[in-house]
N, C-alpha and C positions, 0 to 999 in steps of 0.2 A: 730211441724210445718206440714201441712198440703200438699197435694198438689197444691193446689190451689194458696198456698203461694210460693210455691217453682217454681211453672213453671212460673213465668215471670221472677224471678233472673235467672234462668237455660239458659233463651233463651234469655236474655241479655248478660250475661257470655260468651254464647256460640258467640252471633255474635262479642263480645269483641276480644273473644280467634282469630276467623277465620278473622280478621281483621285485627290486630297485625301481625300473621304469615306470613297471604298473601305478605303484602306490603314489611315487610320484607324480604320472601323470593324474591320478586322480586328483591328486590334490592342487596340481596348476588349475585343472578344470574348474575345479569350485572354488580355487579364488580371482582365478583371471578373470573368470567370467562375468562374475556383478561388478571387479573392478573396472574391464573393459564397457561393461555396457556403461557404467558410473563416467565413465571419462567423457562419454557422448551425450549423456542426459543434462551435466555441468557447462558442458562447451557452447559457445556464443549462439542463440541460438536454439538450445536443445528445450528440452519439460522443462528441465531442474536449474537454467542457466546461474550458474556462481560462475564469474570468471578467477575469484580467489580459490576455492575449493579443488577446481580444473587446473589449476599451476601447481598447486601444490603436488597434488596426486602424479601430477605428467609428471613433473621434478623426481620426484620418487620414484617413481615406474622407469626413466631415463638414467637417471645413476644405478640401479640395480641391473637394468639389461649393460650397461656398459662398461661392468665389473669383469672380469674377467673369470671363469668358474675356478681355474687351479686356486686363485686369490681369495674369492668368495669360502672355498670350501676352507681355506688357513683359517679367516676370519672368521667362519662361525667355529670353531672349536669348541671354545666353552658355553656358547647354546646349544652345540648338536648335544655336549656330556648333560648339560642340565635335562633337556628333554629327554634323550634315550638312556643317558646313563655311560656312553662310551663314546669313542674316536673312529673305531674303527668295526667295520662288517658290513653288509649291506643296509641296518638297520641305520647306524650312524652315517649312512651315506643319503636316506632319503631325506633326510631333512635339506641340507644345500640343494640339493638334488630339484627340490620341492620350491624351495626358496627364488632360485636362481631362474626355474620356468615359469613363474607366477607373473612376472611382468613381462617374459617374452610371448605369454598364451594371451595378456589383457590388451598388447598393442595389437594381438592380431584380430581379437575380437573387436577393437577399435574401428578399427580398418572394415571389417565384413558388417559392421552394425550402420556404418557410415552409408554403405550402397543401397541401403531400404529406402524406397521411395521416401519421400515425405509427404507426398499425398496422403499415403494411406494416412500417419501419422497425423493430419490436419483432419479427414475425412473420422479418426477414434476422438479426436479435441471435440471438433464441433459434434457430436453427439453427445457430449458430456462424460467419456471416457476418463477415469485416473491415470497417473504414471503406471501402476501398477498394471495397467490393464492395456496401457499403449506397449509395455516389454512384454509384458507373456502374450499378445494376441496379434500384434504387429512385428517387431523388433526381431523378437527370438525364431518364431517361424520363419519369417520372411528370409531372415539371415543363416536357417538353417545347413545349407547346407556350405555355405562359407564357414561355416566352424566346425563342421566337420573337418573340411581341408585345414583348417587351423590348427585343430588337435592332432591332425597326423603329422603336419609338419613339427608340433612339437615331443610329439612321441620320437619320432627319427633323432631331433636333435636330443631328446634326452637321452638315447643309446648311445651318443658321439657323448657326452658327458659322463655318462656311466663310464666309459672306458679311461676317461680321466680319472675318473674317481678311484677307480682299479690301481692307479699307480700308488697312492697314496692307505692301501691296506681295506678298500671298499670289496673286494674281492670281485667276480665275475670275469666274465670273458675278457675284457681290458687288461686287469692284474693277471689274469692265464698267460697273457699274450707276453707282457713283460717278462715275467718273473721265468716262464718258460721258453720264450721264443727270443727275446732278447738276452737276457742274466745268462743265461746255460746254453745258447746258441742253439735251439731246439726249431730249426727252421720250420720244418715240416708243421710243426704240431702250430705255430705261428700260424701259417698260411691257412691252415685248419678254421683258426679262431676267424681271421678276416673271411673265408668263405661263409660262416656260420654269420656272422655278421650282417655279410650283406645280404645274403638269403632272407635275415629276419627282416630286415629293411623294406626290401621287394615286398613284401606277405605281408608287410606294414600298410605301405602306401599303395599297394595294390586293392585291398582292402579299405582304406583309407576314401582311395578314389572313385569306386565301384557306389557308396554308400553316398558320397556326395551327389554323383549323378543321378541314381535313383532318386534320392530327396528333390535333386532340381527340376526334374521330371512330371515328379508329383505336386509340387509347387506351380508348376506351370500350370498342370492342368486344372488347379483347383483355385486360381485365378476369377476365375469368370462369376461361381459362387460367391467370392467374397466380396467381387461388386457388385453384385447382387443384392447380397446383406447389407452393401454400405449403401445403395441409393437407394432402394425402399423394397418391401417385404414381396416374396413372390406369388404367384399366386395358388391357392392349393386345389387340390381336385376337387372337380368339380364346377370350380369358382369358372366365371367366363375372362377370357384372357380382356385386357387393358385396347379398348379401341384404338386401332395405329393413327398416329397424326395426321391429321389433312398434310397431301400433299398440296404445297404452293405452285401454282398456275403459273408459270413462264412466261413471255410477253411470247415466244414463238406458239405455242401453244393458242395463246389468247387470237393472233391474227388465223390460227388455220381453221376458228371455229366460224361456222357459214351463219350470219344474220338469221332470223326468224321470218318467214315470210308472211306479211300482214295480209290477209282476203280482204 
């Protein structure tokens, strides 16, 4: 097989593959994300403590990640036809797809929600702060840029998925890989698909990482402001700054000050 032959399956595949992932990943995003924060607000402990509510949802979240995805994807069969209408193409494939990352993106938000101080979180209570206002103004920032890295590891893993997917008629680089580099012995065009692969990989998590950093960066520095706002207001221009504390007097101090001499 030629090249000529090869680069429209390649750049078909490819926008299969980046089609698939995307939509998917969007959609772990938006529901892993309140269900991970959900798992931490429920837990012993948290805003929202249910320790019933908390079993349940782990339970849930732990049988779905430990499903196996060739399995998972059999099993949803007749929800993926109800929702999209078919079995097979990349459309029929974001749904498992979508399914399968939803609880591996909530235990990682789990995980990164868990390392936010709880200061801060006791420091939003005692002001008279809501749940609502402890996750968008503490939780989610503070943890930002851990879920960053969460979502890149789950974009990676949902391209190792996609190409499962591909065996079973989902189309993209996966199904390329088979149907031409295995079925037909088409080595070459194989080895193709896996360089293309891990190319997107790299420029995943490279990207990935780059963003994470920065966020943590910015994070850091913007520390200082927020305790700021949380111990009392600063002072604005103009205003005379806050007289420094007496310093306390040492007993060495107190001996090397010389008597008064009385005339």
């Amino acid at each position: 097989m030629t090249w000529s032959d090869m680069e429209p399956l390649l750049e078909q595949a490819c926008w299969d593959t980046l089609y698939m992932v995307g939509w998917s990943a969007l959609i772990a995003v938006v529901g892993g994300l309140p269900l991970g924060v959900l798992l931490v607000l429920t837990d012993r402990g948290g805003v929202l403590q249910n320790v019933v509510v908390n079993k349940v949802i782990g339970q849930i979240v732990n049988i779905a990640r430990s499903m196996p995805f060739i399995i998972l994807m059999v099993a949803l069969i007749s929800f993926t036809r109800l929702i999209v209408g078919t079995t097979i193409g990349p459309e029929a494939a974001i749904v498992p797809l979508a399914i399968g990352a939803i609880p591996f993106y909530a235990r990682l938000v789990e995980t990164s929600v868990r390392e936010v101080d709880g200061g801060l979180v006791e420091a939003v209570q005692s002001m008279g702060g809501s749940t609502w206002t402890i996750v968008r103004k503490v939780l989610l920032p503070e943890s930002l840029p851990a879920l960053i890295s969460s979502a890149t590891t789950t974009i990676v893993a949902l391209i190792g998925y996609s190409a499962m997917a591909g065996t079973v008629g989902a189309g993209g680089l996966g199904d390329l890989a088979v149907r031409y580099g295995y079925q037909r012995f088409e080595t070459e065009l194989m080895w193709i698909t896996v360089a293309i692969l891990a190319v997107v990989i790299s420029v995943i998590q490279f990207v990935g990482d780059l963003a994470a950093r920065g966020l943590s960066h910015r994070g850091r520095s913007s520390v200082a402001p927020r305790l700021v706002l949380l111990r009392g207001r600063a002072p604005r221009a103009g205003e005379p700054a806050a007289a420094p504390a007496a310093r306390e007097t040492g007993p060495a101090e107190i001996e090397s000050v010389e008597p008064t001499k009385v005339p």
